[in-house]
C-alpha positions as CSV (number, residue, x, y, z in Angstrom):
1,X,2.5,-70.8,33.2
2,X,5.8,-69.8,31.8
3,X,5.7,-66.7,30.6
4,X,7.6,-64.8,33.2
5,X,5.2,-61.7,33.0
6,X,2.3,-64.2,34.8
7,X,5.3,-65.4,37.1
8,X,5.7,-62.0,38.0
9,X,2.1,-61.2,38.4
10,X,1.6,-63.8,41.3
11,X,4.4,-62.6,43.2
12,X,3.5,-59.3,43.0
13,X,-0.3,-60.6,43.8
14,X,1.1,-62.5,46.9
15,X,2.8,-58.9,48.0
16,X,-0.5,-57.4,47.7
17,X,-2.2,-60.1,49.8
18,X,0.0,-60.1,52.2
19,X,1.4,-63.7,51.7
20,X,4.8,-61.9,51.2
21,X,5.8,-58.8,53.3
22,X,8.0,-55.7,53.2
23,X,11.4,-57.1,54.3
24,X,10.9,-60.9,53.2
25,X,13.7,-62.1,51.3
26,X,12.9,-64.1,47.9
27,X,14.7,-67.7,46.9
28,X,18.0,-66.8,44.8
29,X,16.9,-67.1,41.5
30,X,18.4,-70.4,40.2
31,X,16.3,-71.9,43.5
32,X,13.2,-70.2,42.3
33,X,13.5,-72.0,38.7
34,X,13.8,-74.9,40.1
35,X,10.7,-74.5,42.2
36,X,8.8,-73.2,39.7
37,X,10.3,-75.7,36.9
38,X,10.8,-73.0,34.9
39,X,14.5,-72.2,33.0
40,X,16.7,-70.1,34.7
41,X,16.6,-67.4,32.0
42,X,12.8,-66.9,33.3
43,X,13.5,-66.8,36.7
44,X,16.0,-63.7,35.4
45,X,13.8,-62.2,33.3
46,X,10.8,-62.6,36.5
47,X,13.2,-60.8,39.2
48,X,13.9,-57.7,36.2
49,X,10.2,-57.3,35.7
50,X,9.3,-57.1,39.7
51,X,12.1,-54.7,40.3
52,X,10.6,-52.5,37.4
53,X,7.5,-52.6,39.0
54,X,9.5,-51.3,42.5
55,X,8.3,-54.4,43.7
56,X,11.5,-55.8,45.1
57,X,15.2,-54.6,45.6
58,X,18.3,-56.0,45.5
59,X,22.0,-56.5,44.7
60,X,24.2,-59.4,43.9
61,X,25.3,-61.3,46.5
62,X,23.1,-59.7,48.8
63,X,19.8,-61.4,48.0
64,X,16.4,-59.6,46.4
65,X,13.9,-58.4,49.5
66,X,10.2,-57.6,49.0
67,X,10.3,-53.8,49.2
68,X,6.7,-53.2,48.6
69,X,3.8,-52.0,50.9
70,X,0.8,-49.7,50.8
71,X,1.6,-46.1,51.2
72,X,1.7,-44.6,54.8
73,X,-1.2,-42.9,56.0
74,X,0.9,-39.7,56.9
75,X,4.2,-39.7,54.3
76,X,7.4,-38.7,56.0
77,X,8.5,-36.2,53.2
78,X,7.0,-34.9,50.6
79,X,7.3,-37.4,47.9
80,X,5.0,-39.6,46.2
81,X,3.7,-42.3,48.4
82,X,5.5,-45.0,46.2
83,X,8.8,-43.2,45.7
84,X,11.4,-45.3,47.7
85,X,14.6,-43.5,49.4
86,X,17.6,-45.5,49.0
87,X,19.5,-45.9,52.1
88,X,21.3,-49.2,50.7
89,X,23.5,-48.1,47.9
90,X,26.0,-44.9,47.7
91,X,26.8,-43.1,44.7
92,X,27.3,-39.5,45.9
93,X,26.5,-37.3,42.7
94,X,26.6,-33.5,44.3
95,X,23.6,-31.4,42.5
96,X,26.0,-28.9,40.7
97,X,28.6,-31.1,39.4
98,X,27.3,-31.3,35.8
99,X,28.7,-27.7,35.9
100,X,32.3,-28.9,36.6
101,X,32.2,-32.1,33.8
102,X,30.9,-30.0,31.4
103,X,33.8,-28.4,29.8
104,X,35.8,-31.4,28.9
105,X,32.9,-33.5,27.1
106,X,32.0,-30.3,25.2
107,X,35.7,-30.3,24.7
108,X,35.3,-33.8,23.3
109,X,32.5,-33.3,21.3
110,X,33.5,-30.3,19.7
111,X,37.1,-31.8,18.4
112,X,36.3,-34.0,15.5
113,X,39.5,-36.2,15.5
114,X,40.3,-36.4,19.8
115,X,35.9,-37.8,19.4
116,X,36.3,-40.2,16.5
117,X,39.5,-41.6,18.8
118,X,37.8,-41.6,21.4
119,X,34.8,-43.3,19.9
120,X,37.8,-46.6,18.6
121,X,38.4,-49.6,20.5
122,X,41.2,-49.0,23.3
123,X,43.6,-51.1,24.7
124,X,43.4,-51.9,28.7
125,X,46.4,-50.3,29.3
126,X,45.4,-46.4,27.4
127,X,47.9,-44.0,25.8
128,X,51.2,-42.5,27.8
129,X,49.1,-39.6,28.7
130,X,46.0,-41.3,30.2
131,X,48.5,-43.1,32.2
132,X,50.2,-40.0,33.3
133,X,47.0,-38.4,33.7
134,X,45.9,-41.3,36.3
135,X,49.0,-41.2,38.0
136,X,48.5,-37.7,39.5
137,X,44.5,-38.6,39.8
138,X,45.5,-41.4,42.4
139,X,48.4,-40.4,44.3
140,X,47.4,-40.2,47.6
141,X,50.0,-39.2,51.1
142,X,53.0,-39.2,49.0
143,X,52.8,-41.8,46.9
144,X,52.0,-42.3,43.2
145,X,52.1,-45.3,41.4
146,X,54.4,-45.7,38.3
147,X,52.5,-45.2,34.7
148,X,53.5,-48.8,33.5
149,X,51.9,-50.3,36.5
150,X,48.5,-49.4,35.5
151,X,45.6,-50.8,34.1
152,X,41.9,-49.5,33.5
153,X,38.3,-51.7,33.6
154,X,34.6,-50.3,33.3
155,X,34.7,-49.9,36.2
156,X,35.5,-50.6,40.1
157,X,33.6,-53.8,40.2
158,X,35.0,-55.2,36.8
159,X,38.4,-54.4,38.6
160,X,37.6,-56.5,41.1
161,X,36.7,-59.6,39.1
162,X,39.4,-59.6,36.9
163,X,41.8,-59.5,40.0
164,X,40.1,-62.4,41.7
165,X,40.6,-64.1,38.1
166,X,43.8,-63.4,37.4
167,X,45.4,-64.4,40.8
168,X,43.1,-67.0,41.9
169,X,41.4,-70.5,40.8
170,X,38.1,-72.1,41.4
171,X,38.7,-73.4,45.1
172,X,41.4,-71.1,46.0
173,X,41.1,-69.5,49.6
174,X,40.3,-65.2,49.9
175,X,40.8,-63.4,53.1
176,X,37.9,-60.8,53.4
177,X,37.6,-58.5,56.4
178,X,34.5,-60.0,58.8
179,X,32.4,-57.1,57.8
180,X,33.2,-56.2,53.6
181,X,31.8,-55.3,50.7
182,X,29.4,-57.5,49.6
183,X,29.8,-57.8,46.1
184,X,33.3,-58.5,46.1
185,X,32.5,-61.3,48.1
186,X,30.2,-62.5,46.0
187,X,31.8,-62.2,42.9
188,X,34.6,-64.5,44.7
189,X,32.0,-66.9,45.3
190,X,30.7,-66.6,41.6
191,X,34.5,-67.5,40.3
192,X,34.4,-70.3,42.7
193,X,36.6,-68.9,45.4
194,X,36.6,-69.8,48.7
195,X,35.9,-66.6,51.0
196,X,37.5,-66.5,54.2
197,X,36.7,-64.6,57.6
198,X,39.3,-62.3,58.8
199,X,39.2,-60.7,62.5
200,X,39.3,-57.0,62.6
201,X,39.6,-54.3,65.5
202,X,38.8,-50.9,65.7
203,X,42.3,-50.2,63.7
204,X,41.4,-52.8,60.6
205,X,42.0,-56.4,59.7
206,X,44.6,-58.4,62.1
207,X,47.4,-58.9,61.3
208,X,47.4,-62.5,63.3
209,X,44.2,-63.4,62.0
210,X,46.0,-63.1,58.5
211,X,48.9,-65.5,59.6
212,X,46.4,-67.7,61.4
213,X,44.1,-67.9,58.3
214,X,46.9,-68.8,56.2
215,X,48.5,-71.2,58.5
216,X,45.2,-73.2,58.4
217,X,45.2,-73.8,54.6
218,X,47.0,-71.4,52.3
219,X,45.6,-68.4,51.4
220,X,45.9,-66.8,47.4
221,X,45.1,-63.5,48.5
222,X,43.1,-61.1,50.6
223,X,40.9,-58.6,49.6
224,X,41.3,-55.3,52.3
225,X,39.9,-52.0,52.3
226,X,42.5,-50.3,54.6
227,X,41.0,-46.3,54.2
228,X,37.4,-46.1,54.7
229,X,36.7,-49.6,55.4
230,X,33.0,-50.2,54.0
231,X,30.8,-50.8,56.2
232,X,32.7,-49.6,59.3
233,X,34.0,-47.0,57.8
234,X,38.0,-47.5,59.4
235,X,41.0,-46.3,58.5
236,X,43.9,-48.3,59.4
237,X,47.0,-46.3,61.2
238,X,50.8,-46.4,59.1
239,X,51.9,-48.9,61.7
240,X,49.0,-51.3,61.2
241,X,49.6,-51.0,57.3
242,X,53.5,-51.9,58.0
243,X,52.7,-54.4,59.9
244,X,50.5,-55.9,57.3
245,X,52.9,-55.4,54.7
246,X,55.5,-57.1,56.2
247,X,53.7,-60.5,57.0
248,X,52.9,-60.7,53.0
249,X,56.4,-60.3,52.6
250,X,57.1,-62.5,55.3
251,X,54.5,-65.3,54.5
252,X,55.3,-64.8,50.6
253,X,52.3,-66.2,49.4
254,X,48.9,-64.4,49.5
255,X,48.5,-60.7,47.5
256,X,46.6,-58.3,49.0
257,X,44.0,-56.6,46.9
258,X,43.7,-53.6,48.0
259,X,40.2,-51.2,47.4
260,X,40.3,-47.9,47.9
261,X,37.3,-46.6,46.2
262,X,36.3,-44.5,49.1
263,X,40.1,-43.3,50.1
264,X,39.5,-40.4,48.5
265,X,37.7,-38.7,51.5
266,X,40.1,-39.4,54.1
267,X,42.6,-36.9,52.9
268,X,44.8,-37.6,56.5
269,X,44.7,-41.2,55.9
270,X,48.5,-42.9,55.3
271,X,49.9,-43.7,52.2
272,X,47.8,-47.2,50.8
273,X,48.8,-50.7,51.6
274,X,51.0,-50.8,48.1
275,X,53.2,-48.5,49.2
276,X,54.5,-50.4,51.7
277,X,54.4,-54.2,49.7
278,X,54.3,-52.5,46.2
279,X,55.4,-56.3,45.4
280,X,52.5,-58.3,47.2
281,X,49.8,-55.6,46.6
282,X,46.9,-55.1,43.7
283,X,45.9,-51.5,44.6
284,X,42.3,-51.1,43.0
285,X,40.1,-47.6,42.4
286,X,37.1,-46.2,40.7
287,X,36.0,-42.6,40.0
288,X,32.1,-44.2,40.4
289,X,32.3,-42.4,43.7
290,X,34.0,-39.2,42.7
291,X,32.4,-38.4,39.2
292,X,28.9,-40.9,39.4
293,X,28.3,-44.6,38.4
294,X,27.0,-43.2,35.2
295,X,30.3,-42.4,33.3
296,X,33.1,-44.1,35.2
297,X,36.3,-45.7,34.8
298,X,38.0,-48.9,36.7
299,X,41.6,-48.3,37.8
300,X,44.3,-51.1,38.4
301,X,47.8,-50.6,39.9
302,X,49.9,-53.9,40.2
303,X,53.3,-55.6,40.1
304,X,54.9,-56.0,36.9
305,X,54.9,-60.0,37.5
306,X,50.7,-60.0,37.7
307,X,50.2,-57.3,35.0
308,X,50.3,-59.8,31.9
309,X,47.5,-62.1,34.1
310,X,46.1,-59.4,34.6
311,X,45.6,-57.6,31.4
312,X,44.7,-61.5,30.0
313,X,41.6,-61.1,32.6
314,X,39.9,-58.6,31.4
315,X,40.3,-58.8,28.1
316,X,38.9,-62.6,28.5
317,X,36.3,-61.1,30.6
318,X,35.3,-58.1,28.4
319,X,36.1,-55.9,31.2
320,X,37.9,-53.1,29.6
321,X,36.9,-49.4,29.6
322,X,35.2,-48.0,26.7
323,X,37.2,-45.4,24.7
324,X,35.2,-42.9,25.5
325,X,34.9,-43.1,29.3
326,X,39.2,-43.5,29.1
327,X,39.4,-40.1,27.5
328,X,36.9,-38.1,28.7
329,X,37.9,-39.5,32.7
330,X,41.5,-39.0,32.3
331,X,40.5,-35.5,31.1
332,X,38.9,-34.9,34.2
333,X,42.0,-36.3,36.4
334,X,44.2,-33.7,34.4
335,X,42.4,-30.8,34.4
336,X,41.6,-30.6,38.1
337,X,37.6,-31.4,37.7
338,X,38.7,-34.7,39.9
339,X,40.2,-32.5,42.7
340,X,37.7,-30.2,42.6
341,X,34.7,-32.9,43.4
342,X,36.9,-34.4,45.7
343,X,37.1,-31.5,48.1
344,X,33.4,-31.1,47.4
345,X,32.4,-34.2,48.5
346,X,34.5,-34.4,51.8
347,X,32.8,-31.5,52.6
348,X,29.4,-32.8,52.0
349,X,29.9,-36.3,53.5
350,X,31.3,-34.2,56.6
351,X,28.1,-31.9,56.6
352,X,26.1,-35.3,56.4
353,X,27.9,-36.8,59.3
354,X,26.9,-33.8,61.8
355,X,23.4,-34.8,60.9
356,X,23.9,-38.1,61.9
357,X,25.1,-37.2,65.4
358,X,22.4,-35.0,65.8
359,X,20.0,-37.5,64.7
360,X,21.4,-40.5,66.5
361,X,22.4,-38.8,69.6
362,X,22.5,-41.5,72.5
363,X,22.6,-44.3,69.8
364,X,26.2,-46.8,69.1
365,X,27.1,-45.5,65.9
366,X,30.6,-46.3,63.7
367,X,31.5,-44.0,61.2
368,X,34.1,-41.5,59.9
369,X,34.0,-38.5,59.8
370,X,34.1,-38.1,56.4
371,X,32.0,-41.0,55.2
372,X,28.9,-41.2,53.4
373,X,27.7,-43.6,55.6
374,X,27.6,-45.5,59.2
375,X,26.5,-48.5,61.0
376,X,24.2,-48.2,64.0
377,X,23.5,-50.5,67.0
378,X,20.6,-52.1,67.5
379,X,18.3,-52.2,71.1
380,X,18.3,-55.9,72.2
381,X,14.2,-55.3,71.2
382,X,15.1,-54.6,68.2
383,X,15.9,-57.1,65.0
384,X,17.5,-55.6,61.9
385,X,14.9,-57.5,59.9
386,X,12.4,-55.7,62.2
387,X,13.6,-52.2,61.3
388,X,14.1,-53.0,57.4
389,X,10.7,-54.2,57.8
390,X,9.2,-51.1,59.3
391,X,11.2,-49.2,56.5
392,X,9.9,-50.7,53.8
393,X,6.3,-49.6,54.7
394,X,7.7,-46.0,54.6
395,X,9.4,-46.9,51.1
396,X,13.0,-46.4,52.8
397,X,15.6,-49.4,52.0
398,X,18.2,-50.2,54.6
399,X,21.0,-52.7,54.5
400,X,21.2,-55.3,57.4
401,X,24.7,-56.3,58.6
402,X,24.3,-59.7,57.5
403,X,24.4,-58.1,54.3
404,X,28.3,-57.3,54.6
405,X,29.3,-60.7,56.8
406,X,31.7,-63.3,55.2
407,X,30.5,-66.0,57.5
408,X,26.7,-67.1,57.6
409,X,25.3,-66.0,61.1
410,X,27.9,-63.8,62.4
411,X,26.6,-60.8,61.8
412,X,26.0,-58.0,64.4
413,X,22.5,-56.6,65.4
414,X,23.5,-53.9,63.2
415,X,22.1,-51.8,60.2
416,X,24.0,-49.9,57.5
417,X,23.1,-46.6,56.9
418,X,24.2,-44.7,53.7
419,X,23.1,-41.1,52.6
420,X,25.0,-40.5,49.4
421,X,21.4,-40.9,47.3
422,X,19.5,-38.2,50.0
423,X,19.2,-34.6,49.3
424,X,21.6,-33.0,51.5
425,X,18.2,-30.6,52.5
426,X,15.9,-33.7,53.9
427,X,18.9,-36.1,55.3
428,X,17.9,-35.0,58.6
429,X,14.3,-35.7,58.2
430,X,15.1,-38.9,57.2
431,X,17.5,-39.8,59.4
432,X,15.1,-39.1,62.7
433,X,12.9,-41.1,61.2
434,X,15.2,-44.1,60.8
435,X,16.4,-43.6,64.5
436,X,12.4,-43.4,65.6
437,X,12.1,-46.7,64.0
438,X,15.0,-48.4,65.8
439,X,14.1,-47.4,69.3
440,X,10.3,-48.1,68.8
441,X,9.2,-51.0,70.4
């Protein structure tokens, strides 16, 4: 029985039955070919079909979760009974922005020559004025970087991976914050890297946990999310980024990559990381957030010594940005369209956050102010896998801590919360419902 439509078919039978429930986390999909005796390739092309079917959800490096179950007796909104509200991913696209994009793809589109240039094979480093244009699109507290410094990728996660690449090898030791974004982590692991657990306090990563780290067995770099630290959603003070900057310079060894994909909403936050060590840092961003996952462009910023490893990276691992996405992107980091979403969606992540403390009042909650998410507390009664569980049955996805944990079993009794996919007009309808369902016993 190899043909992975039947494979799918008795999984999704087992669902029905009950032999696999809501919440139940499948083998990764290598150890499902194996068990099955079936080639790899199928096991792929099995996990595509049941997430089709809304069967099952997922993300690398996270693990693929039975998300199926029969449709409450009494919906919570009014949605179809198998529509599921993703509470796990966040990729804020405000309702009226197609208005503000508009004008420069109509722009594109209507010039003949600037679309049959854009339409060419580009170069991962983009003309003089995409640089420039990028330049003013990421300066942030004061500082910009310089033009010759950057570099541009698909997108944010491509960024990533070629950075990993280019300054690490298979075995090679990466500091993550306790708590981090779980793909970077796992596309570490995927290169062969060795991740490694970094302490953090309520004003980011430690700066002795760092040295301590290092001390232990070398470390080739550490991958930091200093402003609107996903999940936890910290920003870490001037002092704390000084601090950190001069312990790379100090310990000369380790480059700090440096995300800041969600920086743009903490407009009071310092200056980033690479300001301080602009020798020892990889600043990283992504307009996936501020424009939409959709049409996107990957945005590297990085010492002259790294940017020919760099540059070899993505090329190698067809990582660039499309011609298109460069032009039209740039565009919109030169014309203001950028800005303008920016300021729209602090204010929206802000409106969303006043919902949250109104729905989670007397619950342990850490968040900005400004982000489009948070991580609650659990009850001692309470298991995450409990309230993902009871979730899935109301076709709402949640993200566990374990989730965003470096080391296997450290993870709080914790959920993470994101509302960037909600309407901002039923957020708070689903939010007391996700708060019923942790204090429910």
């Amino acid at each position: 029985m190899n043909d992975y439509r039947l494979i799918a078919q008795s999984i999704a039978d087992d669902i029905s039955a009950g032999r696999l429930r809501p919440g139940d986390r499948l083998p990764p999909q290598r150890m499902f070919a194996y068990q099955r005796g079936i080639a790899a390739s199928t096991a792929g092309r099995v996990y595509i079909e049941l997430k089709k079917r809304g069967l099952v959800s997922g993300e690398t490096g996270r693990g693929t979760f039975v998300r199926f179950s029969p449709p409450a007796p009494h919906p919570a909104l009014a949605e179809p009974p198998a529509a599921t509200i993703n509470l796990e991913t966040n990729y804020p696209v405000l309702p009226n922005q197609q208005a503000l994009l508009a004008p420069a793809l109509r722009s594109i589109a209507g010039n003949r020559e600037v679309l049959r240039h854009a339409l060419r094979e580009t170069t991962v480093s983009g003309t003089m004025a995409q640089r420039d244009a990028t330049v003013i699109g990421i300066a942030r507290s004061g500082w910009q970087p310089e033009p010759n410094t950057l570099l541009f990728t698909g997108n944010g996660r491509q960024a990533i991976a070629a950075t990993f690449s280019a300054l690490a090898a298979p075995g090679d030791r990466i500091g993550f914050e306790a708590l981090t974004y779980p793909v970077a982590k796992a596309l570490a692991e995927r290169q062969g890297l060795v991740p490694v657990s970094l302490a953090v306090d309520e004003g980011g990563v430690l700066p002795d946990a760092i040295r301590a780290a290092h001390y232990e067995l070398p470390l080739r770099a550490i991958y930091l999310q200093p402003t609107m630290q996903n999940p936890l959603g910290l920003t870490a003070s001037a002092s704390r980024r000084k601090q950190i900057a001069k312990l790379l310079n100090e310990l000369n060894g380790p480059v700090a990559i440096e995300d800041t994909i969600y920086a743009f909403l903490d407009e009071g936050a310092p200056p980033p990381l690479r300001a301080y060590a602009p020798e020892r840092t990889v600043l990283i961003d992504s307009l996936s957030k501020r424009i939409g996952p959709g049409l996107t462009l990957g945005i590297i910023s990085a010492p002259d010594r790294i940017t020919s490893a760099l540059a070899k990276a993505i090329v190698a691992g067809a990582r660039g940005a499309s011609g298109f996405a460069m032009e039209v992107c740039t565009r919109w980091l030169s014309d203001g369209t950028v800005t303008a979403l920016e300021v729209a969606k602090r204010l929206d992540a802000k409106a969303r956050q006043a919902i949250v403390s109104r729905a989670f009042q007397g619950h342990v909650i850490r968040a900005h102010p400004y982000s489009y998410y948070f991580m609650v507390d659990l009850p001692p009664h309470r298991r995450a896998s409990d309230v993902i569980e009871a979730a899935a049955r109301r076709g709402i996805t949640l993200a566990p801590a374990s989730a965003f944990t470096v080391l296997p079993g450290h993870a709080p009794n914790s959920i993470r919360v994101g509302m960037a996919n909600l309407e901002l007009e039923t957020t708070e309808e689903v939010l007391r419902l996700v708060a019923e369902m942790i204090i429910k016993k």
